[in-house]
C-alpha distance (Angstrom), angle and dihedral (degrees) to the residues before:
residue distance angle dihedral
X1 . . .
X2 3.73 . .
X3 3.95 111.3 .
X4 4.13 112.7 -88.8
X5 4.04 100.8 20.1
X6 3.48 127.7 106.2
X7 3.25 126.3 -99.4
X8 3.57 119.4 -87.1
X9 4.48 117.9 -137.8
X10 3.57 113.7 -148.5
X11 3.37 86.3 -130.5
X12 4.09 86.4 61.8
X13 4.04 87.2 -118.9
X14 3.43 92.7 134.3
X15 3.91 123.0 41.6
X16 3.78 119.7 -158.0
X17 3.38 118.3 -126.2
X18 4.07 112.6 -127.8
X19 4.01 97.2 -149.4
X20 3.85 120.8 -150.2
X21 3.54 109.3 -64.0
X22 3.63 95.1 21.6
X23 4.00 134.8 111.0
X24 3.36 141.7 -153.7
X25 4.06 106.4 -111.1
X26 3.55 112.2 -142.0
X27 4.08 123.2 -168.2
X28 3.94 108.0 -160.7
X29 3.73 125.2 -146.8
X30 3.43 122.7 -159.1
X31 3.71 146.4 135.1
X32 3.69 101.9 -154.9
X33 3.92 106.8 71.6
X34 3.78 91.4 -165.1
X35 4.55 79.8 57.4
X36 4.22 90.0 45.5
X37 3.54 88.5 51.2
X38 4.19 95.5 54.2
X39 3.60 91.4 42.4
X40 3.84 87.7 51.3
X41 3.39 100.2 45.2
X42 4.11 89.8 45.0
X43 3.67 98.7 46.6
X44 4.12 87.6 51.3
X45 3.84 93.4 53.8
X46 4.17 80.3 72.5
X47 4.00 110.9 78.3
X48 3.93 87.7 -143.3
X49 3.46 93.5 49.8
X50 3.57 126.5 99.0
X51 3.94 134.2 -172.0
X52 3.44 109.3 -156.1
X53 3.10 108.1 166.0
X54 3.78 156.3 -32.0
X55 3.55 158.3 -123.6
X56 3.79 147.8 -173.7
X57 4.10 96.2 -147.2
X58 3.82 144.6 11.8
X59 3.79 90.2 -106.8
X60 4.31 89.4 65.2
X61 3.39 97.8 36.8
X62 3.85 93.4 58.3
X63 3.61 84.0 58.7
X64 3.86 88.7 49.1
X65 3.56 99.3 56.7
X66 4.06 102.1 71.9
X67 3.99 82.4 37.3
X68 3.81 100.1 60.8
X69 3.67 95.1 8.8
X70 4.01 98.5 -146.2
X71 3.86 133.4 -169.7
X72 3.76 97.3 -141.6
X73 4.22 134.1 35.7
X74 3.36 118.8 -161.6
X75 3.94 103.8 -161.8
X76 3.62 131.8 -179.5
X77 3.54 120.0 -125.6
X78 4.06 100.8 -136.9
X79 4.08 113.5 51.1
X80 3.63 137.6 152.4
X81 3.64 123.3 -132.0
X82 3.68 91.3 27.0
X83 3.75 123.1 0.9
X84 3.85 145.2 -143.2
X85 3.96 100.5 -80.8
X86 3.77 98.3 40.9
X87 3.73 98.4 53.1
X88 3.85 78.7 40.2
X89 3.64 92.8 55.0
X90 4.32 91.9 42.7
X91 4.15 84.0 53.1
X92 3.36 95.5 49.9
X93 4.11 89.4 45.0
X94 4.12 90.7 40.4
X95 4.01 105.0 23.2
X96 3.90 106.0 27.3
X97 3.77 91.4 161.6
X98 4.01 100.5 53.1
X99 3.75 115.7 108.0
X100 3.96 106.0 -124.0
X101 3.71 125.8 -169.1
X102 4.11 117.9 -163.3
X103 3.53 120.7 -139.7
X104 4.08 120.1 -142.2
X105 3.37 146.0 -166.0
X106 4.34 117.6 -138.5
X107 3.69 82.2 -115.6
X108 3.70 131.9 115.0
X109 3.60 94.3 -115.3
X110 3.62 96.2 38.6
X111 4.01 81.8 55.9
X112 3.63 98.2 45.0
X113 4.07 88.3 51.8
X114 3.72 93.8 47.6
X115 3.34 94.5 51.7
X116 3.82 91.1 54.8
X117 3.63 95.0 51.9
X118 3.81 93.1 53.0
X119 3.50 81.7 49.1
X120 3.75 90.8 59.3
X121 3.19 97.6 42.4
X122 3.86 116.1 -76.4
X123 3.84 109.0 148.8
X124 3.33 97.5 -133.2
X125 3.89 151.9 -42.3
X126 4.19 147.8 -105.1
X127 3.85 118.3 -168.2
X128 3.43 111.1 -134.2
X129 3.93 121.3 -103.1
X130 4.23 110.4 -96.9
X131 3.85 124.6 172.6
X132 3.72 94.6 -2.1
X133 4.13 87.3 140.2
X134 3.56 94.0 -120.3
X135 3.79 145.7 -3.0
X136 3.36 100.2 -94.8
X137 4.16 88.5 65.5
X138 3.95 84.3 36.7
X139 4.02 88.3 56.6
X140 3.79 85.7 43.6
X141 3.93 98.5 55.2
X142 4.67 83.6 42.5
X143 3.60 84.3 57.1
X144 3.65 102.1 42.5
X145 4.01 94.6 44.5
X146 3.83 106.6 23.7
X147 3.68 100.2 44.9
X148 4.32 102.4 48.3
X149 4.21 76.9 51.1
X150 3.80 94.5 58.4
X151 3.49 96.1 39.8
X152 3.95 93.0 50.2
X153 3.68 93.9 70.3
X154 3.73 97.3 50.6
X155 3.93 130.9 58.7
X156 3.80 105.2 -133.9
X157 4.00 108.4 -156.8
X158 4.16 94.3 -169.2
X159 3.90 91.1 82.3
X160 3.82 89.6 176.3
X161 3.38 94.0 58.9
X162 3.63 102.8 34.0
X163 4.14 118.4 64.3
X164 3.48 113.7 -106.9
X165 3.19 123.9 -110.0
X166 4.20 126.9 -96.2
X167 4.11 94.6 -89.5
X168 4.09 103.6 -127.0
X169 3.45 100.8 -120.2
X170 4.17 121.4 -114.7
X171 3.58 116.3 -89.4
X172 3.70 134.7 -164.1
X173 3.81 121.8 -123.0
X174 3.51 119.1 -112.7
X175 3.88 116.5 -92.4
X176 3.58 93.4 -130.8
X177 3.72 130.5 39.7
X178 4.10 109.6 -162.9
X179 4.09 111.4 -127.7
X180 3.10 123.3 -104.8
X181 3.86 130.5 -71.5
X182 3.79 83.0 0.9
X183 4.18 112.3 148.6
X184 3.51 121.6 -165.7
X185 4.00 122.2 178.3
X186 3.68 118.4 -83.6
X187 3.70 123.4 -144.0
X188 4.19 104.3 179.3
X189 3.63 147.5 16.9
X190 3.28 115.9 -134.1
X191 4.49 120.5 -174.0
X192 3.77 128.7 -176.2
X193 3.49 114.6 -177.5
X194 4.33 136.6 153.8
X195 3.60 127.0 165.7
X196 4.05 107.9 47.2
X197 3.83 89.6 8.3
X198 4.04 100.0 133.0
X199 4.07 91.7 45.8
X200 4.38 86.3 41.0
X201 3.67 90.7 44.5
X202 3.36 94.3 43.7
X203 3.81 93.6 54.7
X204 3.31 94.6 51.1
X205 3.82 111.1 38.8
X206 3.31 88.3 68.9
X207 3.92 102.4 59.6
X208 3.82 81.9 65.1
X209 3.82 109.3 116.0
X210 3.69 111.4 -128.2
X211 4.05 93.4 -125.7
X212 4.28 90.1 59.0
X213 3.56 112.3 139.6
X214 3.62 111.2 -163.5
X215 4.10 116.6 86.2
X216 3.81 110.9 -116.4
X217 3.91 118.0 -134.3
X218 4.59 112.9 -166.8
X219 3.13 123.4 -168.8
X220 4.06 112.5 -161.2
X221 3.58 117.4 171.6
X222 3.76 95.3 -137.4
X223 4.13 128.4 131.0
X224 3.68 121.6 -101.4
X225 3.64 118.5 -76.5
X226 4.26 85.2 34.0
X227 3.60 89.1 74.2
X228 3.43 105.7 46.9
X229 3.97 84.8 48.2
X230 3.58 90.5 44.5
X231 4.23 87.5 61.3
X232 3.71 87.8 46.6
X233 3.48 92.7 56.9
X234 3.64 99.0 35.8
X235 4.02 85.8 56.7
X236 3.51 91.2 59.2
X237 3.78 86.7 67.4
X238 3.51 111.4 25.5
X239 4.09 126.7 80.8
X240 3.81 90.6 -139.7
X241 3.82 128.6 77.7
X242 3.88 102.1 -102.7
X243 3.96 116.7 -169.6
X244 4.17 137.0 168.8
X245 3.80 106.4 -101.6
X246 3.51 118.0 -103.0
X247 3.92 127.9 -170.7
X248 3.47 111.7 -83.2
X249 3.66 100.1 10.8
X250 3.78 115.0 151.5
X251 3.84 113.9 -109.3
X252 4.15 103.3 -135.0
X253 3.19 146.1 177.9
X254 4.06 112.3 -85.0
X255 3.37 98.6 5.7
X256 3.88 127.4 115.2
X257 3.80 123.4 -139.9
X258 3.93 125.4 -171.3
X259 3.88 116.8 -157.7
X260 3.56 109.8 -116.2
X261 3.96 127.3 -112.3
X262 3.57 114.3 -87.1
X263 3.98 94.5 3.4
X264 3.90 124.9 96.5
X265 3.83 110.0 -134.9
X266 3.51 110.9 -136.7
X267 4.08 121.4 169.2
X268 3.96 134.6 -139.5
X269 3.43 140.6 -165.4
X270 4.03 130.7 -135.1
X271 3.60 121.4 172.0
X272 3.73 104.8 -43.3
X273 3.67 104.2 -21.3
X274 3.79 131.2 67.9
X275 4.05 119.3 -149.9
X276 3.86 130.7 -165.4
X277 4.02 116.0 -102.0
X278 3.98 124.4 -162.6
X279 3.70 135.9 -139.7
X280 3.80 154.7 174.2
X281 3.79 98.3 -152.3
X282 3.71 109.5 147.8
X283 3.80 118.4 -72.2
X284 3.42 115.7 -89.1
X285 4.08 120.9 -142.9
X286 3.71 76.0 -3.4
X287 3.60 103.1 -59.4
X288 3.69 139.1 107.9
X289 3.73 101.3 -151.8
X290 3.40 91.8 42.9
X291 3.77 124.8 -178.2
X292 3.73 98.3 -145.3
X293 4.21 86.6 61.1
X294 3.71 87.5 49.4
X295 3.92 92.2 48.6
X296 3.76 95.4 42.7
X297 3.59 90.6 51.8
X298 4.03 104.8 42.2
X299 4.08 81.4 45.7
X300 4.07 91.4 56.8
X301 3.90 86.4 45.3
X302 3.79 103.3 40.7
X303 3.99 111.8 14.3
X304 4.10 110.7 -177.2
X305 3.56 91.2 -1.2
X306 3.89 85.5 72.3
X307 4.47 126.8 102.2
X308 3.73 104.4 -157.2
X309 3.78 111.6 -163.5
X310 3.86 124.7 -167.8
X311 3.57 104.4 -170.7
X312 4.13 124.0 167.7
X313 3.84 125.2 -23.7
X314 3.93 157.0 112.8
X315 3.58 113.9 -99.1
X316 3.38 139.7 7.0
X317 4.01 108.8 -73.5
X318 3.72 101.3 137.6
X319 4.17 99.6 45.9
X320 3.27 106.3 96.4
X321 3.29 100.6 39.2
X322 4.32 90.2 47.2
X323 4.02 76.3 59.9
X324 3.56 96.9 55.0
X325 4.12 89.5 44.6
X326 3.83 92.9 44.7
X327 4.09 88.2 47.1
X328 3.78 87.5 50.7
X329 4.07 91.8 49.8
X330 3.41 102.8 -103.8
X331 4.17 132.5 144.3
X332 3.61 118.0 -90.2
X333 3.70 125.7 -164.1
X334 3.94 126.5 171.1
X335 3.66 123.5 -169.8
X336 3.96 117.6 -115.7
X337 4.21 124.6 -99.4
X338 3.63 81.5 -128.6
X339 3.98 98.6 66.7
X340 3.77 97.2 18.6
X341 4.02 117.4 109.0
X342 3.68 87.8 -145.6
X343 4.00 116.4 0.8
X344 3.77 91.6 -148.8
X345 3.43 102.9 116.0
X346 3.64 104.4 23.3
X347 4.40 88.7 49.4
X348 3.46 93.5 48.6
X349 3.90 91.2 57.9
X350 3.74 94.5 36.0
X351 4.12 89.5 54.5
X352 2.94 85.5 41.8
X353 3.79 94.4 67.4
X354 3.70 92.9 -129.9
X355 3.92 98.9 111.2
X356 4.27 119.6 89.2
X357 3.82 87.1 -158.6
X358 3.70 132.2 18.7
X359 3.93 105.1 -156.6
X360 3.63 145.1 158.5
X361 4.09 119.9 -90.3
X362 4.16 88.5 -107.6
X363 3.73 90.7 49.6
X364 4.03 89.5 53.3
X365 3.65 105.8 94.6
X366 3.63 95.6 37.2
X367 3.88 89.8 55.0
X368 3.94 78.8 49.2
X369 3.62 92.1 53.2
X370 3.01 98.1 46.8
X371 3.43 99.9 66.1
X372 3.51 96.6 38.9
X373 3.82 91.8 61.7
């Protein structure tokens, strides 16, 4: 890590403060040169970014990282000589405290490897440009995606020269607050989660006993193809039957369902059972799933009988709609700053005042359980 910052947790526990007069030293990893270049140019356009250096495998850029000693790597998920996950896997060995950000292709395979390097430990992930028409809209996309997910795992203390941060927007307090110790009968789960999602989900899926009786709905803001991975992998360590949504799917008891890529997952009732419905509505908070969609609509459907969890994540996708579920008398939990990758999403609810319990991501499910029994 660059000289004077703090250290920096793979887990993104602990974010580095960039002091005035510092930046954020980035090492990018690519094969393509024409792909090094955008990401270069990009990252530059930001006054607390810094390129310093590059390479053209994993197998170089191991050697660059005690030579220009950066805070950041950007590195590409498909490599020759030695690819994304092994130098991933030598980081995490060698360098267990340097932010990396995986680079992937909108292909199956690029998914599939993504999702394992998040899995080991990568903090997070950009998908490269394709079709944008030229590089100048290709840049554009780098800069509007890449950059906001450096910058969210560092605290930047030159304000003026660092862009300020999305403002979380004011929200009203609930009009009732429950008593209390008071239980009431819960009827659905219901998760939204982003940044550190697969590695948080995949903690915590697996605490589930395999006898639970309430269905499971996850939001993940992911692309398609990453979801319907993401509930392959999560089956392989979960007790429950976990599945991608899919319109019209029955919402049951036990059973896990992950919102799709690109599709808001909304539910509705007829006669006694209640089934999953998809959408392209706009985005909301700049995501399509988005959590506040989910929440609205499992709060319309369910009421009190709802748990609303908040887990890991930039942003604030999932506040409104926590309002809306808290209003309506349902079960809030956030997950801690301590154990979040990002406590975006989970610190804007909890300051908020909207979250019944405030807890760590391996105290989750028996929080859940809990209040179910």
């Amino acid at each position: 890590m660059a000289a004077g910052k703090t250290a920096l947790a793979a887990s993104g526990r602990t974010r580095p403060v960039i002091r005035q007069g510092q930046k954020i030293r980035v090492l990018v990893v690519d094969d393509s040169v024409v792909m090094r270049r955008l990401i270069k140019h990009a990252l530059e356009q930001d006054p607390v970014l810094e390129v310093v250096g590059t390479a053209a495998d994993g197998a170089i850029a191991l050697q660059r990282i005690p030579q220009v000693n950066p805070d950041v790597v950007t590195l590409d998920v498909e490599m020759p000589v030695m690819d994304g996950l092994d130098t991933l896997r030598y980081i995490r060995q060698q360098y267990p405290n340097l932010c990396v950000i995986m680079f992937s292709t909108l292909t199956e395979r690029g998914a599939s490897t993504t999702l394992d390097a998040l899995l080991l430990g990568a903090n997070d992930y950009v998908t490269k440009p394709s079709n944008e028409g030229s590089l100048d809209r290709s840049m554009a996309r780098l800069q509007q995606e890449l950059v906001p997910k450096i910058h969210q795992f560092f605290d930047v203390e030159d304000r003026v020269a660092a862009p300020a941060p999305a403002p979380v927007p004011a929200i009203l307090k609930p009009a009732s607050v429950r008593q209390p110790g008071l239980r009431r009968p819960r009827s659905i789960v219901a998760i939204g989660v982003s940044t550190g999602g697969p590695t948080a989900l995949g903690e915590i899926m697996k605490l589930f006993p395999k006898d639970f009786s309430l269905p499971i709905l996850i939001v993940q803001h992911m692309p398609p193809l990453f979801t319907q991975l993401l509930a392959e992998r999560l089956q392989t360590r979960c007790q429950l039957p976990v599945a991608e949504a899919k319109e019209g799917v029955l919402v049951e008891p036990g059973k896990v369902l992950i919102a799709p890529g690109n599709y808001h997952m909304r539910l509705a009732k007829k006669g006694l059972n209640v089934h999953v419905t998809l959408d392209q509505a706009p985005p909301e908070n700049s995501c399509r799933p988005a959590v506040d969609v989910m929440f609205r609509s499992v709060s319309d459907v369910y009421g009190a009988a709802t748990i609303g969890i908040v887990l890991t994540g930039m942003g604030y996708d999932g506040l409104r709609g926590a309002e809306q579920l808290k209003a309506n008398g349902a079960y809030i939990i956030a997950q801690d700053r301590e154990s979040s990758t990002v406590w975006g999403m989970p610190g804007a609810v909890a300051e908020a005042g909207l979250a019944d319990a405030v807890v760590s991501l391996n105290s989750v499910v028996p929080e859940i359980l809990r209040q179910v029994h």
